[in-house]
N, C-alpha and C positions, 0 to 999 in steps of 0.2 A: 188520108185513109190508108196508103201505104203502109205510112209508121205505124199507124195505129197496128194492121192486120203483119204487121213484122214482126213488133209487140206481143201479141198475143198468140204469133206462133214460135217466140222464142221463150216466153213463159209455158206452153206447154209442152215443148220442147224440153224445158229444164224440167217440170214436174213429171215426165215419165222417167229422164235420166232417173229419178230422186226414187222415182217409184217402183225401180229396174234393178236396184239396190240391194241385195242378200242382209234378210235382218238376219243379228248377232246375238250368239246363245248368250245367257245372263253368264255364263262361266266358260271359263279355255276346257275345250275337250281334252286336252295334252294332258292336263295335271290330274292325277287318279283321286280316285274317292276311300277314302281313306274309312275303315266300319270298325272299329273298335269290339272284339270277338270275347266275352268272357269264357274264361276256360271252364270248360265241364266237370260238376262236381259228381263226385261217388252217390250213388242212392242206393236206400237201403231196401231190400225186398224179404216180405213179409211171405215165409215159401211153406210147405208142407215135404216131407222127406219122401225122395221114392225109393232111390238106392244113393247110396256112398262107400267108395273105398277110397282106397289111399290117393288114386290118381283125378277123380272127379266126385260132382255131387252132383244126381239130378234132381229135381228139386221142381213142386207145381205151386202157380201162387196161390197163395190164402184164399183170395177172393173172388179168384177165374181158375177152378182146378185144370180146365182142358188148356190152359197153358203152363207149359214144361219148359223148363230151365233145364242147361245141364255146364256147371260152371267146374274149371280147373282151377288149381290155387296157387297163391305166390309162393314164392319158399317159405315165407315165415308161416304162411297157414297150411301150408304139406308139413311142417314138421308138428302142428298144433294136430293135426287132422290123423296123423302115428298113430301120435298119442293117445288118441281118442280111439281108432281104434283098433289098439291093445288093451285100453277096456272095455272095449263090446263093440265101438261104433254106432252113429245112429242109425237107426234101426226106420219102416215100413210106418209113415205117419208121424212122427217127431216134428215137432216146430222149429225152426230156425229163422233166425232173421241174417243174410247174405249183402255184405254193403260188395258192389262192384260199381264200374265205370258204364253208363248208359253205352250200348251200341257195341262192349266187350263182352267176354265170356270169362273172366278172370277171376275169381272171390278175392277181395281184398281182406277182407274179414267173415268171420263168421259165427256169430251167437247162437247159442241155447242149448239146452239140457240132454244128452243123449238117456235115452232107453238105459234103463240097470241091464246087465251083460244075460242074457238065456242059459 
């Protein structure tokens, strides 16, 4: 009976060691996670003209006029934007379509027909 109760307090001896045990994450916390990031593309916005001169444009969107844009341009669109206007400029209402960078303030481009000059 000795053995026996020796036994059985040296198997449950070994199953609490076992069960005293820190289980182990499926992966080493050490090595980073690695998220593969696509870069943000330009999108284009559909705006309505408020004011424009040479140094900005503000500009409300198409489809939500009580939001108002008011975007500055790269060099290549300040020297387009001169140009534009030294003949007239757009003008109070004009359509434009503005591609910039989400979350900038930049015009990277800038489409549509200005106003004939007043």
């Amino acid at each position: 009976m000795k053995k026996f109760s020796l036994l059985a307090f040296a198997c449950a001896a070994g199953m609490l060691a076992l069960a005293a045990t820190p289980a182990r994450a499926q992966m080493d916390p050490a090595a980073p996670i690695v998220v593969k990031q696509m870069p943000p593309k330009a999108v284009w916005l559909k705006a309505i003209v408020i004011h424009a001169d040479s140094n900005s444009i503000v500009v409300s969107e198409q489809g939500n006029e009580r939001m108002i844009h008011t975007f500055t341009y790269t060099p290549e669109v300040h020297e387009k934007m001169r140009a534009i206007i030294e003949q007239g400029g757009y003008q109070y209402g004009d359509r434009v379509k503005i591609r910039y960078m989400p979350g900038e303030t930049v015009a990277l481009r800038i489409h549509g027909k200005p106003s004939p000059a007043l």
